[in-house]
FIVO-345352 format. One record per residue (C-alpha): x, z, y; residue number from 1. Coordinates in steps of 0.001 Angstrom, whole numbers. Layout:
N
+---------+---------+---------+-----+
|    east |      up |   north |   k |
+---------+---------+---------+-----+
|       X |       Z |       Y | NUM |
...
+---------+---------+---------+-----+
END
This chain:
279
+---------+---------+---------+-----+
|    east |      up |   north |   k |
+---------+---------+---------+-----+
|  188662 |   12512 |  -68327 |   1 |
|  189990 |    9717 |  -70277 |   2 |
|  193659 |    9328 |  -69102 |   3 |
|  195071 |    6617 |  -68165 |   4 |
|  198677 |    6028 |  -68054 |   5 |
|  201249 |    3310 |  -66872 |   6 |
|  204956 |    3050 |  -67577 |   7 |
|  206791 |     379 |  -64598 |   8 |
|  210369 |    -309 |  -64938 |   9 |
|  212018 |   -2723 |  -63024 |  10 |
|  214437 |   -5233 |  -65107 |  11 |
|  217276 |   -4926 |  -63301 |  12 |
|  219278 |   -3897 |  -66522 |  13 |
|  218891 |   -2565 |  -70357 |  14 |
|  216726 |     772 |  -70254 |  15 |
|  218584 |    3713 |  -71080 |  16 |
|  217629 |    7280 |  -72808 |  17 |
|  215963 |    8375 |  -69630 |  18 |
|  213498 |    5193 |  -69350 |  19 |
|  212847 |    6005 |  -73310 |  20 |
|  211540 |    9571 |  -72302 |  21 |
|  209446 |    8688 |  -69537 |  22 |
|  207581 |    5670 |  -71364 |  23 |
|  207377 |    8470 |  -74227 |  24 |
|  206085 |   10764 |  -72051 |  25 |
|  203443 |    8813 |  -70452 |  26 |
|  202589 |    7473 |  -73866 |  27 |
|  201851 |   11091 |  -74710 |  28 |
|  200025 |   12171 |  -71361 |  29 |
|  197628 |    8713 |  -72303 |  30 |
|  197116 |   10522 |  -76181 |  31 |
|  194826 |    8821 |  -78588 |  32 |
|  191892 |    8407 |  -76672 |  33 |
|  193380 |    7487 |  -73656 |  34 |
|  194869 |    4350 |  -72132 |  35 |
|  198790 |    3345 |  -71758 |  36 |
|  199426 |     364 |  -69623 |  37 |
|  203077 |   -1387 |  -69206 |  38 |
|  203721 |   -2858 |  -65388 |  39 |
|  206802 |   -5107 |  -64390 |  40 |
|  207795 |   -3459 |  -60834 |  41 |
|  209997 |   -6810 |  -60177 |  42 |
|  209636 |   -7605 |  -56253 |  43 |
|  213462 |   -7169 |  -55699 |  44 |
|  214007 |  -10718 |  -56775 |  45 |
|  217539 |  -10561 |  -55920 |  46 |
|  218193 |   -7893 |  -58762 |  47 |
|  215796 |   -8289 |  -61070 |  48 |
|  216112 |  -10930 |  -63781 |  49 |
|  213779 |  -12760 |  -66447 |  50 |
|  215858 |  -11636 |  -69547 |  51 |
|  215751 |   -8128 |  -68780 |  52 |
|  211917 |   -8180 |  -68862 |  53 |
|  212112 |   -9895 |  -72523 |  54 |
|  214434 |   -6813 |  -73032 |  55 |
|  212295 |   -3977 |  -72084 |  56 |
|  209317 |   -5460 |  -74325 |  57 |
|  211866 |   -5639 |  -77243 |  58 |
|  213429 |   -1928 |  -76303 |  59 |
|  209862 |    -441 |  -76096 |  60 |
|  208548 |   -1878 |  -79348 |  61 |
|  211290 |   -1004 |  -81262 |  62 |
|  210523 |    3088 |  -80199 |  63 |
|  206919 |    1554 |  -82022 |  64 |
|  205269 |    1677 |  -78126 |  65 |
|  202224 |    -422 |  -77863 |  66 |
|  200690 |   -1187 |  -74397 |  67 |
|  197557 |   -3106 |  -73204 |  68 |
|  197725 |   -6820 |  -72421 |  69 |
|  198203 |   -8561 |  -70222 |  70 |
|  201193 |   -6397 |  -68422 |  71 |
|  201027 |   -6758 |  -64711 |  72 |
|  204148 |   -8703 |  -63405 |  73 |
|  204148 |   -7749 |  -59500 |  74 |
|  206399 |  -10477 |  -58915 |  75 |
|  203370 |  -12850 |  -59653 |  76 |
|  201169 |  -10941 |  -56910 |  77 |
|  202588 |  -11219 |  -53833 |  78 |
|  199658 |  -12500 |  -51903 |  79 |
|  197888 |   -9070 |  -53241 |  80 |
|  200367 |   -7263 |  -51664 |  81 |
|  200114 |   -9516 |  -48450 |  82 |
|  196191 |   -9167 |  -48425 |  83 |
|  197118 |   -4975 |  -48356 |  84 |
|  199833 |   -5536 |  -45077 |  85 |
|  196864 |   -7947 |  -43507 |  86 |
|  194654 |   -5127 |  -43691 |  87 |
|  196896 |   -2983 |  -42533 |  88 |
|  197893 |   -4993 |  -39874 |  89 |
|  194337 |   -5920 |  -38303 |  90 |
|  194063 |   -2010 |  -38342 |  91 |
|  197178 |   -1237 |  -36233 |  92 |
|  198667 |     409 |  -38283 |  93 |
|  202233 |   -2121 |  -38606 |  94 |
|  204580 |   -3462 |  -36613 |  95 |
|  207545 |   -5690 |  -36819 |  96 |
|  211002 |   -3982 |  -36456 |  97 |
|  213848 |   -6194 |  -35601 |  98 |
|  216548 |   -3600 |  -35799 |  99 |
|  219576 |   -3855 |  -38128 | 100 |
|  221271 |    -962 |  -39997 | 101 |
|  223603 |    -924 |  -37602 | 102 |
|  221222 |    -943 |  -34454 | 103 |
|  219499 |    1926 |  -36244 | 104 |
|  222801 |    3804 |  -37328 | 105 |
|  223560 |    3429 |  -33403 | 106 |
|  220384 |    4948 |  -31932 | 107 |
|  219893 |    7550 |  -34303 | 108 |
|  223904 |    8847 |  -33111 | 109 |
|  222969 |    8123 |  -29392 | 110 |
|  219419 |   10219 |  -29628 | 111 |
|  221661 |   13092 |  -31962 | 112 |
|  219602 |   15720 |  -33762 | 113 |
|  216851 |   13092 |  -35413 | 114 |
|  214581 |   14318 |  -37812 | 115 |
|  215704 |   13574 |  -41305 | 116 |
|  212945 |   13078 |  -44618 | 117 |
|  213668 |   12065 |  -48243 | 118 |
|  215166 |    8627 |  -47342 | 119 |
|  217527 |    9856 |  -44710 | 120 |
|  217050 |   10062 |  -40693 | 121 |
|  213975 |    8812 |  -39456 | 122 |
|  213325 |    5850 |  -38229 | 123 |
|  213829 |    6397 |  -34450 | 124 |
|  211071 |    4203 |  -32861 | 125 |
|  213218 |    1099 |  -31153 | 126 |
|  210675 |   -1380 |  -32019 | 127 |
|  207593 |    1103 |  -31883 | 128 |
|  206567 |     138 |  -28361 | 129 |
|  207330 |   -3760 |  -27922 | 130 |
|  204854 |   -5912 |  -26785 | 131 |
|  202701 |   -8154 |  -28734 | 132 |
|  204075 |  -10930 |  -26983 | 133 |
|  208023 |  -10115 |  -27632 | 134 |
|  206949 |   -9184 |  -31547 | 135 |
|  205100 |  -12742 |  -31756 | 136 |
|  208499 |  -14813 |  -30159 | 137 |
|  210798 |  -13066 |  -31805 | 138 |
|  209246 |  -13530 |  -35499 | 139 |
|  208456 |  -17563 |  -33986 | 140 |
|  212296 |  -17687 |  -33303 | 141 |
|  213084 |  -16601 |  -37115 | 142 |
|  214552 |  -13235 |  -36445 | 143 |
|  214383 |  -11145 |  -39620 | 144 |
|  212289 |   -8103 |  -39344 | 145 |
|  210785 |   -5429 |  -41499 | 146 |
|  206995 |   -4407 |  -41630 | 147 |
|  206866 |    -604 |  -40536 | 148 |
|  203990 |    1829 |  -40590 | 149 |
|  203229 |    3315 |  -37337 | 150 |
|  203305 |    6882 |  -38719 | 151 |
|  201578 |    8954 |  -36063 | 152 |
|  198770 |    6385 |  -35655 | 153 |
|  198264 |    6262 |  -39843 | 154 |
|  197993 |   10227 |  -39322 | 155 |
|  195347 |   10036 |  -36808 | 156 |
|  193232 |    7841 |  -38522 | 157 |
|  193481 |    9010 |  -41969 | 158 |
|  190999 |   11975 |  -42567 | 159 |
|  192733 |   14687 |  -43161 | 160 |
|  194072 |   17021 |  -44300 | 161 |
|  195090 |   15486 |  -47018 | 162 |
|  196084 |   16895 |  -50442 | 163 |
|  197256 |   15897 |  -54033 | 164 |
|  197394 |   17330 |  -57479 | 165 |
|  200477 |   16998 |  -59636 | 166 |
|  199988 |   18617 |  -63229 | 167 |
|  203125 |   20677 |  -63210 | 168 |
|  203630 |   21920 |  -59700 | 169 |
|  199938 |   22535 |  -58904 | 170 |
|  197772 |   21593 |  -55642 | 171 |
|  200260 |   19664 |  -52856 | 172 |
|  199636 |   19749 |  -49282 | 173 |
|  200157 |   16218 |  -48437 | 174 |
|  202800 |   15756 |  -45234 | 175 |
|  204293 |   12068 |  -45584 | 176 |
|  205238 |   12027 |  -41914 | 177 |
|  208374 |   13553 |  -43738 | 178 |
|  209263 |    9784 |  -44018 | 179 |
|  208600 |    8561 |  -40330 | 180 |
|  207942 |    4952 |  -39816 | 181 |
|  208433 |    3564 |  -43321 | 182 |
|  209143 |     303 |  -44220 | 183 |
|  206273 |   -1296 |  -46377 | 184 |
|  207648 |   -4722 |  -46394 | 185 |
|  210319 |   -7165 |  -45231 | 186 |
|  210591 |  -10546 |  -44357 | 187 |
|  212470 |  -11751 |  -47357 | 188 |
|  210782 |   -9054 |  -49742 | 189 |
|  207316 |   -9017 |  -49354 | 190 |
|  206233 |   -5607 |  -50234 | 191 |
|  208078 |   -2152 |  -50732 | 192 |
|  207892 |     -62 |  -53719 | 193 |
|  205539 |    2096 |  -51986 | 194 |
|  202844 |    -272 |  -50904 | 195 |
|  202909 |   -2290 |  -54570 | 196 |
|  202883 |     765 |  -56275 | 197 |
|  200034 |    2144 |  -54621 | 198 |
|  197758 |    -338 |  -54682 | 199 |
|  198893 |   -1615 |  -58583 | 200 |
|  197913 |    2058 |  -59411 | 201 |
|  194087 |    2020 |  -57876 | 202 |
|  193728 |   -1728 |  -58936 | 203 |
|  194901 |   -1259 |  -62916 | 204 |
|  192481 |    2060 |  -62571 | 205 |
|  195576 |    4558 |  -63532 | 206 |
|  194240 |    7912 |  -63093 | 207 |
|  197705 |    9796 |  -63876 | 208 |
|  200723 |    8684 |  -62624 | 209 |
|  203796 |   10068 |  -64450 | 210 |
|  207306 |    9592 |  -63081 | 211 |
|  210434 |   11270 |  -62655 | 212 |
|  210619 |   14198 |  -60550 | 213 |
|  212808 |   12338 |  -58191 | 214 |
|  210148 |   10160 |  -56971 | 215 |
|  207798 |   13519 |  -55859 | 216 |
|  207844 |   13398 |  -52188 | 217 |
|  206974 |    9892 |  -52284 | 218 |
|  203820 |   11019 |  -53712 | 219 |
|  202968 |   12270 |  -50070 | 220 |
|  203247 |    8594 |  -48593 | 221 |
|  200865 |    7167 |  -51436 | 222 |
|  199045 |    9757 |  -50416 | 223 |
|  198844 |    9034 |  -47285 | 224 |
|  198394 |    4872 |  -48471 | 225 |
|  195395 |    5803 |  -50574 | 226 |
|  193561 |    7416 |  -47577 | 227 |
|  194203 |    4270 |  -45457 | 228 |
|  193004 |    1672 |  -48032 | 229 |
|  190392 |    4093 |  -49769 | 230 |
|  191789 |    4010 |  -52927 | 231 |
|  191341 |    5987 |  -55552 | 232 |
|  193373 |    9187 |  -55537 | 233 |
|  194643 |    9919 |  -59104 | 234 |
|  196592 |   12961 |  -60288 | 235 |
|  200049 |   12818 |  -60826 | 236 |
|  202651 |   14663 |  -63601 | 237 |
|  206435 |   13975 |  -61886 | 238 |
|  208754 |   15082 |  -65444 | 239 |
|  211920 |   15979 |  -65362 | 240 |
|  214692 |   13875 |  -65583 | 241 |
|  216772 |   13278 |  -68762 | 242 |
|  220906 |   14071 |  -68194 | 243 |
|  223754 |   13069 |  -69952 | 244 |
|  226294 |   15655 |  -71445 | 245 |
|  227671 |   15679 |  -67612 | 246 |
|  224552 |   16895 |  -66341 | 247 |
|  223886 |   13843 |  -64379 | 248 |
|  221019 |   12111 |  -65219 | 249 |
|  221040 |    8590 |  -66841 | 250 |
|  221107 |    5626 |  -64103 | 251 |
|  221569 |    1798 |  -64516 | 252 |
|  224197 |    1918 |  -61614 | 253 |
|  226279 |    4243 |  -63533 | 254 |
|  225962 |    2251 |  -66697 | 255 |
|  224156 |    4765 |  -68372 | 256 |
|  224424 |    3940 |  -72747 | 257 |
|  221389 |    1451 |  -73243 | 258 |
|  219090 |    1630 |  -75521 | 259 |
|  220253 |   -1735 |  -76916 | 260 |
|  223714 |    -235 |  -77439 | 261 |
|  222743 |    2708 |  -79266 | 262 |
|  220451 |      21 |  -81433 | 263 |
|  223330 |   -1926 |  -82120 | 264 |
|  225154 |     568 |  -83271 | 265 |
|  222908 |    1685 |  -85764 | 266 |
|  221181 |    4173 |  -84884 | 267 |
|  217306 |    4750 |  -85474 | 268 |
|  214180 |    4597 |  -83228 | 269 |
|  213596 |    8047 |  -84524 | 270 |
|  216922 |    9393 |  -83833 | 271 |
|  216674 |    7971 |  -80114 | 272 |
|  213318 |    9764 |  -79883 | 273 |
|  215389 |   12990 |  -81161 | 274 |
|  217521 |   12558 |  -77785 | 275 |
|  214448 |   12896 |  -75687 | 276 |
|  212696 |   15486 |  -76995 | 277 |
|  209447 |   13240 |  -78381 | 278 |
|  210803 |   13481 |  -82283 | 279 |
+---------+---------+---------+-----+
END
């Protein structure tokens, strides 16, 4: 198999050491013969910004990356996303969910005991039931909502059981009801990281996804996607994560040292590649 590989930041700030080792490593997993794509994951327009995309490009090439063109900006594919809700939509498989984090925050302490996944509680069902007419006046009236998948229907209609492969920790049962009703989009953000990232994946024909370990379970709910939309199902490589002499690993929110910074002050390409283990 001919790999193909993608590396998808999201400009919301500089990349640090840990985005250097997982480009590096994809760039590796893709080898010679294979294929290393670059995607933009930019549909948080509220955090993302234009000059941080010119920055990754810059960042990248200066580690002497090199990527196909053109790179896949999902900020200019929105209506692909919407044509992926639609269809999950006319299947039954969404509904609109009206509830604020403080609605949920109240029925999830009222119910007591709710099942809890990667993201937190679950979801506990408020909107779940509503009818079609309520949905349709509320969204006419302008309230905001978010797009959730109905989780037990998506299980009954996807053929399972489902499984996955991931290169380091071997064959994976898939169980994404882990996450309950997810949100795949919301009414000012029109997708979710989940939903853009599964269908970028089967569209740009990547065939192994490599991420950080921290991302693993959601590799269940793509799962879970790919069955739904009959997408390809590729095979997946979650790394470990890079840490800092504090053992945490590197993060834009804690200001992590840049890449840009340590270029600035002098040192190498090589050297940086030294610090992730891809001299």
């Amino acid at each position: 198999m001919t790999a193909i590989t993608r590396f998808a930041p999201s400009p919301t700030g500089f990349l640090h050491l840990g985005h250097a080792a997982s480009a590096l490593f994809s760039a590796k997993q893709a080898g010679p013969d294979g294929r290393f794509l670059l995607r933009i994951e930019d549909i948080d327009q509220t955090r993302c910004r234009p000059g941080y995309i010119d920055a990754i490009y810059e960042d990248l090439g200066w580690l002497g990356l090199q990527w196909e063109e053109p790179v896949r900006i999902q900020s200019q594919h929105f209506s692909d996303y919407q044509q992926v809700l639609d269809r999950l939509t006319d299947a039954g498989l969404l509904y609109p969910c009206f509830c604020t984090r403080k609605d949920i925050q109240s029925e999830i302490e009222r119910i007591g005991n709710a099942p809890h996944g990667p993201d937190g509680a679950h979801y506990p069902g408020t909107c779940r039931n509503c009818s079609k007419s309520e949905r349709a006046g509320r969204m006419a009236a302008g309230e905001s909502y978010a797009l959730r998948l109905d989780m037990g229907r998506a299980l009954r209609q996807a053929d399972g059981p489902l499984s996955w492969y991931d290169r380091k920790a071997g064959k994976q049962d898939a169980t994404p009801e882990i996450f309950g009703d997810v949100v795949l989009a919301r009414k000012d953000t029109p997708t979710s990281y989940h939903l853009s990232v599964t269908h970028d994946d089967h569209l740009q024909g990547i065939n192994l996804v490599t991420r950080g370990e921290d991302l693993f379970f959601a590799s269940h709910l793509h799962r879970l996607l790919q069955e739904l939309l009959s997408y390809d199902v590729p095979e997946y490589h979650h790394h470990g994560l890079l840490t800092g002499p504090d053992g945490k690993r590197f993060a834009k929110r804690d200001k992590s040292k840049t890449l840009r910074s340590m270029r600035e002050e002098g040192m190498t390409a090589v050297e940086v590649m030294a610090l992730t283990g891809f001299a």
